[in-house]
C-alpha positions in Angstrom: 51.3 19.8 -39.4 48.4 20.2 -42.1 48.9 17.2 -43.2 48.7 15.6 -39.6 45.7 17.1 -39.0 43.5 16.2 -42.3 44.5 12.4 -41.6 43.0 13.2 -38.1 39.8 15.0 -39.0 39.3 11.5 -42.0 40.3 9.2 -38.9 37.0 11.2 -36.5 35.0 10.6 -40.2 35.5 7.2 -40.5 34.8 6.1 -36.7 31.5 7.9 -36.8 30.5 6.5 -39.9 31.6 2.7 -38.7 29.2 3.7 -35.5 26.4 4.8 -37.7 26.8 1.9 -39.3 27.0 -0.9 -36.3 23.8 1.1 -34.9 21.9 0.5 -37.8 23.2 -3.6 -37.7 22.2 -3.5 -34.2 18.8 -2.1 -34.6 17.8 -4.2 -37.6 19.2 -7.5 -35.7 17.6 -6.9 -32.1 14.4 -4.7 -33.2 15.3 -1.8 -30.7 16.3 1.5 -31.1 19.5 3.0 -29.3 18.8 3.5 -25.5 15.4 1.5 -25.6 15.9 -2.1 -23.7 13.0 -3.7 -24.5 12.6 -6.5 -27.8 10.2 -5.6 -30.3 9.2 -9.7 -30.4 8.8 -9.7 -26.6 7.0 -6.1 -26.9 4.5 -7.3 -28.7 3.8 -10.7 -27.4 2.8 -8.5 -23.8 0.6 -6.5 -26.0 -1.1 -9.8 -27.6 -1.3 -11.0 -23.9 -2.8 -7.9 -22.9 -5.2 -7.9 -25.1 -6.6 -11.1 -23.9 -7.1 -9.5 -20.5 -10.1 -7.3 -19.1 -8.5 -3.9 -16.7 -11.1 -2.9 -15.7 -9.2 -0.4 -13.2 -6.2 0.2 -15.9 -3.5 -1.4 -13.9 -2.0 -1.9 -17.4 -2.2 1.8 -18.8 1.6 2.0 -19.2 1.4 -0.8 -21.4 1.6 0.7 -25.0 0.9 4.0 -24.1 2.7 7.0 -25.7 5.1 7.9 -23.6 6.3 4.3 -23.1 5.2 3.2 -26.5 8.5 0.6 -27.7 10.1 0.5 -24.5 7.9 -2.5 -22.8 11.0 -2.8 -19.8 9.6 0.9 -17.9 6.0 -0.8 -18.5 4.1 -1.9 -14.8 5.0 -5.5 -13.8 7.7 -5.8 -16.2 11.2 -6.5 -15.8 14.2 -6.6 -18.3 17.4 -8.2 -17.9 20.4 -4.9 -18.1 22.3 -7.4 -19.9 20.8 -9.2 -22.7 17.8 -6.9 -22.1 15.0 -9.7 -22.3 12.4 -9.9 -20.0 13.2 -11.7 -17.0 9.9 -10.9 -14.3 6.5 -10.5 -15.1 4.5 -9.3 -11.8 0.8 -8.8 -12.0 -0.4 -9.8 -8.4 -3.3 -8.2 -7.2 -4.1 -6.1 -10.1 -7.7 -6.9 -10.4 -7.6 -8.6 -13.7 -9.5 -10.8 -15.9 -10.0 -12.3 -18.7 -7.6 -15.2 -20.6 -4.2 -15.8 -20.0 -2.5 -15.5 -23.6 -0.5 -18.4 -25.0 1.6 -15.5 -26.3 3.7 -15.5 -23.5 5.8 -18.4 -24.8 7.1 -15.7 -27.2 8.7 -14.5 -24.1 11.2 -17.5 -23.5 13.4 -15.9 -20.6 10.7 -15.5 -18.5 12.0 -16.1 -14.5 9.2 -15.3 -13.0 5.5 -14.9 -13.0 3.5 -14.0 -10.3 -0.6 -13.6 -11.8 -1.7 -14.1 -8.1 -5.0 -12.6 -6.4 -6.3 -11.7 -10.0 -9.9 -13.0 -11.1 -9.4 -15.1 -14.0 -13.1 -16.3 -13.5 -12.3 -20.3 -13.0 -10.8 -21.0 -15.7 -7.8 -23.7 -15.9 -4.3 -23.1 -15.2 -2.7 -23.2 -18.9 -0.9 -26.1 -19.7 1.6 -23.8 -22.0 2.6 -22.6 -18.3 4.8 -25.9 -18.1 7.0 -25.2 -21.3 8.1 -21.7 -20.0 11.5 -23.8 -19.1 13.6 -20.9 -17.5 10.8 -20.1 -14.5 11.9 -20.2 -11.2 9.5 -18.4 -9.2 5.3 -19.0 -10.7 2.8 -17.5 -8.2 -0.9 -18.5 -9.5 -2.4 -18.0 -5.7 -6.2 -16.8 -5.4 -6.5 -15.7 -8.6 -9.9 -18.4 -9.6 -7.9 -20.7 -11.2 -10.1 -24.3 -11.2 -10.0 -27.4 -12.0 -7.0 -30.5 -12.6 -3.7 -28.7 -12.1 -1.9 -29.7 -14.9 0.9 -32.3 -14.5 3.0 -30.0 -17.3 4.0 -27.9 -14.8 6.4 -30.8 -13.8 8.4 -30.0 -16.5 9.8 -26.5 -15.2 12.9 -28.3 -13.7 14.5 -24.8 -12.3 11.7 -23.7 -10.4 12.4 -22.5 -7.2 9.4 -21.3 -5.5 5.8 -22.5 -6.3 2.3 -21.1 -5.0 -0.9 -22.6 -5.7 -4.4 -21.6 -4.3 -8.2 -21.4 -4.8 -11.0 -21.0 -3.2 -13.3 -23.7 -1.6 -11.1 -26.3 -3.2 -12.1 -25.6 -6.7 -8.2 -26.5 -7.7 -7.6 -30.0 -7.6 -5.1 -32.8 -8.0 -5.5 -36.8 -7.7 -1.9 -37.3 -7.8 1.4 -35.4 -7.0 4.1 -37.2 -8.9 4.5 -33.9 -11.2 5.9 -32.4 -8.3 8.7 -35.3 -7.9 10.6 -33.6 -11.2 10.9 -30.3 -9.6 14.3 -31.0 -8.4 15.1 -27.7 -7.5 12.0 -26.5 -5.9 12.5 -24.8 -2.2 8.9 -23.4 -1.4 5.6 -25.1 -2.2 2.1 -23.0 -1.0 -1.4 -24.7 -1.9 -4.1 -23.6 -0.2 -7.5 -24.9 -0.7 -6.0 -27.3 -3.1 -8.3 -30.5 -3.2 -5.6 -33.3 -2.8 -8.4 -35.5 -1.5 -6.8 -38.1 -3.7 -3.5 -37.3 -3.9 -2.8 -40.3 -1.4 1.1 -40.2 -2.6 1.4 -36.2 -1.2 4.0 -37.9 1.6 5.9 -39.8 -0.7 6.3 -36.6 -3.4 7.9 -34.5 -0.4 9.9 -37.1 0.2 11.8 -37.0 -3.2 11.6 -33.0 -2.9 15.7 -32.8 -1.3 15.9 -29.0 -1.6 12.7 -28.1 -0.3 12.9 -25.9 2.8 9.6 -24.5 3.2 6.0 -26.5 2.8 2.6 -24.8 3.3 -0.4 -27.4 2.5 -3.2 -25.5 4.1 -6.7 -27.2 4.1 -5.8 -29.5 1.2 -8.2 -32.8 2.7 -4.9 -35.0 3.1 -5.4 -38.1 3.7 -3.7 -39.7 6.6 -1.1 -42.0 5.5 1.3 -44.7 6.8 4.7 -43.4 7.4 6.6 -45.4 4.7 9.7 -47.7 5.4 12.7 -47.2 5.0 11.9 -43.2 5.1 14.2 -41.1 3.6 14.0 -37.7 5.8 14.6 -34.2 3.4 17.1 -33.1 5.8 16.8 -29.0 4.0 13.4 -29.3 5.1 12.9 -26.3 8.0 9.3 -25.3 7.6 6.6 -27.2 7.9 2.6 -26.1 8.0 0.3 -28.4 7.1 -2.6 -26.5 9.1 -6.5 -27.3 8.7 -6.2 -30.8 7.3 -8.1 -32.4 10.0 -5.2 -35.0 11.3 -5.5 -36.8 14.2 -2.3 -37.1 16.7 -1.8 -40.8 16.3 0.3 -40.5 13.4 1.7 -37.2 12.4 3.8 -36.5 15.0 6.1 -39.7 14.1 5.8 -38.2 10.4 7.0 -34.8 11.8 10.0 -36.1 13.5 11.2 -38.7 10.6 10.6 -36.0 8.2 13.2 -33.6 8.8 15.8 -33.0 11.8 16.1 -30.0 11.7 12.7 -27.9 11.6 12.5 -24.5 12.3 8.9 -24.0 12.2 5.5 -26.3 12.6 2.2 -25.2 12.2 -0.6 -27.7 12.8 -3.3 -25.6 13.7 -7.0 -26.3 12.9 -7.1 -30.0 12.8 -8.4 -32.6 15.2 -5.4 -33.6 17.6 -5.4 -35.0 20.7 -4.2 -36.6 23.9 -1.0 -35.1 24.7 2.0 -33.1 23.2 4.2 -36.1 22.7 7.5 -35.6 24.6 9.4 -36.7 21.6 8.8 -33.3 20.7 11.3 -31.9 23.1 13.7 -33.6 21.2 13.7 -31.0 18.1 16.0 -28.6 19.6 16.2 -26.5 16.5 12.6 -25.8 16.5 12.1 -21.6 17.1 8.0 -21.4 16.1 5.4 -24.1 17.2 1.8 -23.6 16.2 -0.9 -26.5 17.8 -3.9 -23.9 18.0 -7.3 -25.0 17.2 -7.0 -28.7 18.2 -8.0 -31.2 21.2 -5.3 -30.8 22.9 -5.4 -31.9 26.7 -2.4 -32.3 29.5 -1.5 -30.6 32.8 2.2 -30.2 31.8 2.5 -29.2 27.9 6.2 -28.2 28.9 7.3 -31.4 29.5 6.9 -31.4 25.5 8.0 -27.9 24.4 11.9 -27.4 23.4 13.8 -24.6 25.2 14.3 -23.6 21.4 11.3 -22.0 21.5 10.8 -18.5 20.1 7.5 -18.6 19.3 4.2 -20.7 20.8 0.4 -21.2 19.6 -1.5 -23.0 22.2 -4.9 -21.5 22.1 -7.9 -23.0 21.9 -7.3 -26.3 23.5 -7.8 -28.1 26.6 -4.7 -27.6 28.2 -4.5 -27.6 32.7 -1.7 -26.8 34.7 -0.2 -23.3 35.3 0.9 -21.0 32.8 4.2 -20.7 35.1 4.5 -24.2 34.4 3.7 -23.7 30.9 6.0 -21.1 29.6 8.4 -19.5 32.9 11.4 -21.0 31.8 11.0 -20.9 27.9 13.5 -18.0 28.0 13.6 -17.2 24.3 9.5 -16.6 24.1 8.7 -13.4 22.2 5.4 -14.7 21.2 2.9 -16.6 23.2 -0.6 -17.2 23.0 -2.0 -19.7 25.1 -5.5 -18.3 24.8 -9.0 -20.1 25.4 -7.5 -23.0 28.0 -8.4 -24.5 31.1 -5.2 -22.8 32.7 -5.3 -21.6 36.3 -2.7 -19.6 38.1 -1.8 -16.3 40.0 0.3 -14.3 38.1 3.2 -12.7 39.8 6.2 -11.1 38.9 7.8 -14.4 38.9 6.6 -15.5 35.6 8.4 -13.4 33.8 11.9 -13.8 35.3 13.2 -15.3 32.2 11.1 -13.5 29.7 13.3 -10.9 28.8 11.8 -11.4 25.1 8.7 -11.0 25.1 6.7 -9.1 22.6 3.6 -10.4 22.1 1.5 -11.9 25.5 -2.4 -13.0 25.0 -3.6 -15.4 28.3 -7.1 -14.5 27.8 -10.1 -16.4 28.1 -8.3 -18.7 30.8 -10.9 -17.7 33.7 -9.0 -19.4 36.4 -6.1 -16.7 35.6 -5.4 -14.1 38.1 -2.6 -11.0 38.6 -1.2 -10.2 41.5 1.8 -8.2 40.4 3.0 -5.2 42.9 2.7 -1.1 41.2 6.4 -1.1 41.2 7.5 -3.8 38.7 9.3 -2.3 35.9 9.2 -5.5 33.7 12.5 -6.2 31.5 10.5 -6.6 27.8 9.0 -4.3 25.7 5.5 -5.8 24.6 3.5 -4.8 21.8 0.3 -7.1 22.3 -1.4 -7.8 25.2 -4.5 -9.8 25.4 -5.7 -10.4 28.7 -9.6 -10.8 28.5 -11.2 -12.6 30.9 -8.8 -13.2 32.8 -9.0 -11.2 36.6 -6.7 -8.6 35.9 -8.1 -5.8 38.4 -9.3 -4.2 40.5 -6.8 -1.7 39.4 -5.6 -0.6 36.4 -2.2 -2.3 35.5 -0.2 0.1 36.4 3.2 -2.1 35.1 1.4 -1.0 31.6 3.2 2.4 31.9 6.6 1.1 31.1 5.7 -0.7 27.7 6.4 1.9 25.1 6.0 0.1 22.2 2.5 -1.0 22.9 -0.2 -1.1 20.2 -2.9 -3.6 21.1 -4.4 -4.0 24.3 -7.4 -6.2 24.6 -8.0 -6.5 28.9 -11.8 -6.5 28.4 -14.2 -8.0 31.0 -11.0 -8.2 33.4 -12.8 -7.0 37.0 -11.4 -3.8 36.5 -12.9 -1.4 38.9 -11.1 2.0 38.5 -10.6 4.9 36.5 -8.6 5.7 33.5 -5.3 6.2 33.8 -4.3 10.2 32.1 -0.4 8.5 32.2 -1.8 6.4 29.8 -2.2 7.9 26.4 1.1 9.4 26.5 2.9 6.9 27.5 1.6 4.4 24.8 2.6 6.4 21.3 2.1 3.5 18.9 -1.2 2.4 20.2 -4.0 1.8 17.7 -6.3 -0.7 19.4 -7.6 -0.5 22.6 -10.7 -2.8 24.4 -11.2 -2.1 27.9 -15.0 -2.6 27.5 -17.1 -4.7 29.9 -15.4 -3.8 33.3 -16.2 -1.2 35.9 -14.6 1.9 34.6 -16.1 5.2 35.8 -15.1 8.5 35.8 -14.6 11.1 32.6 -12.4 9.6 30.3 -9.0 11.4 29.1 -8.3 13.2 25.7 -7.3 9.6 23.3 -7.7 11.8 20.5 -3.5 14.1 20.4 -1.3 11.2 21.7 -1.8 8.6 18.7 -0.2 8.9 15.6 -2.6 6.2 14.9 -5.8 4.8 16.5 -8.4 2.3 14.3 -10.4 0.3 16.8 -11.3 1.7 20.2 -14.0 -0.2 22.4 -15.2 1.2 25.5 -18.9 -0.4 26.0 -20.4 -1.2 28.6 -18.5 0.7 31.6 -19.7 3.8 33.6 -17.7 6.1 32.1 -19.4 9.9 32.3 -19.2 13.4 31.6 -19.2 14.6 28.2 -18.5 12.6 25.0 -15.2 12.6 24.6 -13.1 14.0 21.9 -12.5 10.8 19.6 -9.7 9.5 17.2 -10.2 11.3 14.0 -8.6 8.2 12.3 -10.0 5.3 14.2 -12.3 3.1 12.1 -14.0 1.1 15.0 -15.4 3.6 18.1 -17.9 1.6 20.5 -18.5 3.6 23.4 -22.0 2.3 24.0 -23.5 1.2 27.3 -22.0 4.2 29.7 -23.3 7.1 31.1 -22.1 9.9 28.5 -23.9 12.6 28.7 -24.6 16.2 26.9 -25.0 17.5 23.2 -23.1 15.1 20.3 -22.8 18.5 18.0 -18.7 17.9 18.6 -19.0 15.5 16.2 -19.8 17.5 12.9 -15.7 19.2 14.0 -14.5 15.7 13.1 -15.6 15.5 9.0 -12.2 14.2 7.9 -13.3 10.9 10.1 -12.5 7.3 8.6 -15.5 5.8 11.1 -16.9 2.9 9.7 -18.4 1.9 12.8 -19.5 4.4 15.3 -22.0 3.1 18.7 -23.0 5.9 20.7 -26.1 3.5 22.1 -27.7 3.4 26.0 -26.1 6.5 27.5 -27.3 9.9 28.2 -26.5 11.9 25.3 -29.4 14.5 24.3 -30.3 17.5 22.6 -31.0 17.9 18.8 -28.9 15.1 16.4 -26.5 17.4 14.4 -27.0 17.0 10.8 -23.6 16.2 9.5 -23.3 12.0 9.4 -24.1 12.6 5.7 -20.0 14.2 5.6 -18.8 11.2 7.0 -18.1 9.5 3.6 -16.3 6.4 5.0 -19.4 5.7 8.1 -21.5 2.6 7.2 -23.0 1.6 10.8 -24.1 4.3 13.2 -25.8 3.3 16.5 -27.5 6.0 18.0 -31.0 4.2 20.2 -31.4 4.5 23.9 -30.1 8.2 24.1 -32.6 11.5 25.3 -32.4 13.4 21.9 -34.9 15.1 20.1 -35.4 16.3 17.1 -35.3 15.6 13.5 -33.9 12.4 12.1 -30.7 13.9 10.2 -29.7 13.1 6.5 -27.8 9.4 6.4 -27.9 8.7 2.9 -24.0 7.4 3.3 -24.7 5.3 6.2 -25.8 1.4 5.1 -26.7 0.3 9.4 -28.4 3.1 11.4 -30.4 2.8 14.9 -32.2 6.0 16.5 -34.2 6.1 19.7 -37.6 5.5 19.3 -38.4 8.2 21.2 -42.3 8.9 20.5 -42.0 12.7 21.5 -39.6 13.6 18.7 -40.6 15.8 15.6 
């Protein structure tokens, strides 16, 4: 029994002396200690490449510092592999940095993916190094002041899955995109602001692109080209935006339509379109978001065009006739639609919305020949969450239908012909709002409490109505409150109560507001225009050394 257990006790010895051993093999070979991830050669290479780098802000504190001093994998942006422990992800978007982007991350071969977006890397040129990192699949260099030629090694990441590129005011360019023809594998392409001016063969590169599914060229300068023939159609292809390139209609629809057969999405907003919607369009059946704002659009029937499909439509600002019953009533999968800034003209009933059981987002404004007519009763069937109805003649009366939407937060019905008092139903019934605009109309009357019901409330404009009676008690957390040109009247003193305001904008202008100006703007630390002219009040001129904008009556009587 002795003898058993001796050979025991030498067989425990010998296992933890083998362990000890292996430990110190494994710590010598991988240049880690026991429970750290990160690799002393990759540790270091982010400290050469941070010290390339200006943080200002010390985004990268973790980075070295003692508490995670070897173990670069718990460092900020960094991310290690939990099997072979290299580092796999490298995110520093938006951290404010500057500086030189360090060849020393080639030292990091296993790199996956980079994102250096929205940094300041003061126009500099992307690196060409960038191109041998051969295991990326995701590199984000978007608004972070890269300039000049893109470089064509970048071609020669053949896994990359996702690419973004942007700069500002075109001050990234390229004259040709064959590089982008080797990325076999790529799915999503952003450039924004890229300068492709002479990248005539941009058509032809997409073309050879058979996994892509998602294109964003936004305000490159491409040139219009000839659809080529035969043209082989990237049938992955399912979003498409290629906004702010000033096209013309007469040849990028047929490019649209040979491109791909099965889109999900097409934004061509904020070029120079016109004529009509062709009615080809109908055709793409698989088509959920369409996005023509911002163009020359004309036609009295644009739904003749527009696909049942349809889940979500930009028409705004065009010239666009007709009816909007016409336009959208029997689109019955709508939950966005914003056919602002048109020549539309119709009365709207109940009607409309018969097969709009979707809806979340409605804005008809700025289409003066719009009118409601829509009975106090109608309980509609959506929930909206947006509605934008300026311009358009919405009153006399408050919408009363507005009661039932309990997931509103936007409501823009400024300058409607509203003549009529403020609801009280309505801050309770709308929870979520944070934006209202009722201004220009002919409200009157004292105005409810908006200040208990909102959880949330940044931009409140209620100029130029006849609202009365004492100032209100405002939104504590609003950042935009306009409640010029009424007929408020009494002391302002309420306001030094509210010194845990984020106002950045507060217009108290043209009403009747008196007595001595309290002197407690100076605790508003966040209040950087402050509109106080046209009023009775007397007095002296309070401290406003935080306020950048201020206007006071000129009142020649004051002390």
């Amino acid at each position: 029994m002795i003898v058993g257990q001796k050979f025991f006790q030498h067989l425990q010895l010998l296992v933890i002396v083998l362990f000890l051993s292996w430990r110190a093999t494994f710590e010598h070979s991988t240049g880690t200690e026991v429970g750290i991830k990160c690799l002393e050669k990759e540790r270091e290479a982010l400290l050469k490449f941070k010290d390339e780098l200006i943080d200002e802000h010390g985004r990268l504190s973790s980075w070295g510092s003692e508490k995670y001093k070897k173990d670069c994998c718990k460092w900020r942006g960094v991310t290690c592999d939990n099997q072979t422990n290299h580092i796999v992800e490298l995110d520093l978007c938006d951290m404010a940095l500057r500086g030189n982007v360090s060849i020393s991350l080639l030292e990091i071969q296993h790199l996956e993916y980079l994102d250096l977006s929205y940094n300041h890397f003061e126009y500099s040129k992307i690196p060409q190094f960038i191109g041998s990192l051969g295991r990326l699949q995701h590199l984000y260099l978007d608004g972070s002041n890269f300039s000049g030629e893109i470089p064509h090694h970048l071609g020669n990441l053949s896994e990359l899955n996702s690419l973004g590129l942007s700069s500002f005011h075109g001050s990234l360019t390229s004259t040709s995109l064959d590089w982008l023809s080797r990325l076999n594998s790529l799915n999503y392409l952003y450039m924004r602001s890229v300068n492709l001016t002479m990248a005539t063969d941009w058509l032809q590169t997409i073309t050879k692109l058979t996994k892509l599914q998602r294109l964003e060229l936004y305000s490159c300068n491409l040139s219009m080209v000839l659809t080529p023939s035969p043209f082989n159609a990237s049938n992955s292809l399912s979003d498409f935006r290629l906004s702010g390139n000033e096209f013309s209609s007469s040849w990028i629809f047929p490019l649209v339509f040979n491109l791909s057969s099965s889109l999900s999405y097409l934004d061509l907003r904020s070029n120079k379109l016109q004529g009509e919607i062709p009615l080809s369009l109908r055709n793409m059946t698989s088509l959920t978001g369409l996005d023509l704002s911002n163009n020359q659009f004309t036609g009295e029937e644009p739904h003749l065009a527009l696909p049942s499909s349809l889940s979500y439509l930009y028409l705004s600002d065009n010239m666009f006739t007709g009816t909007v019953t016409q336009c959208i009533g029997s689109l019955s999968k709508l939950e966005d639609v914003d056919i602002s800034s048109n020549n539309f003209e119709d009365v709207i009933t109940e009607s409309l919305f018969f097969n709009l059981s979707h809806l979340g987002m409605l804005d008809l404004s700025y289409n003066q020949g719009i009118s409601f007519n829509i009975s106090s009763g109608w309980n509609p069937h959506f929930q909206l969450t947006d509605v934008f109805l300026s311009r358009c003649k919405v009153g006399p009366h408050f919408p009363i239908w507005l009661r039932t939407q309990k997931r509103l937060e936007y409501l823009d019905i400024s300058n409607a012909e509203i003549s009529d008092t403020f609801p009280d139903w309505f801050p309770k019934s709308s929870p979520k709002l944070w934006a209202l605009n009722v201004s220009h109309n002919n409200f009157h009357g004292v105005l409810p409490d908006l200040s208990s019901n909102f959880s949330r409330f940044e931009f409140t404009d209620l100029s130029f109505n006849h609202f009365n009676g004492s100032l209100p008690i405002l939104p504590p957390n609003g950042s935009v409150v306009d409640l010029s040109s009424n007929e408020f009247s009494g002391s302002i003193t309420n306001l030094c109560n509210e010194t845990s305001c984020y106002w950045h904008f507060l217009d108290l202008s043209n009403n009747l507001l008196s007595g001595q100006l309290p002197d407690c703007f100076a605790n508003l630390p966040n209040l950087q225009y402050l509109n106080l002219a046209h009023n009775n009040f007397s007095g002296k001129i309070p401290s406003l050394n935080t306020v950048s904008y201020t206007r006071g009556q000129e009142n020649p009587n004051s002390n």
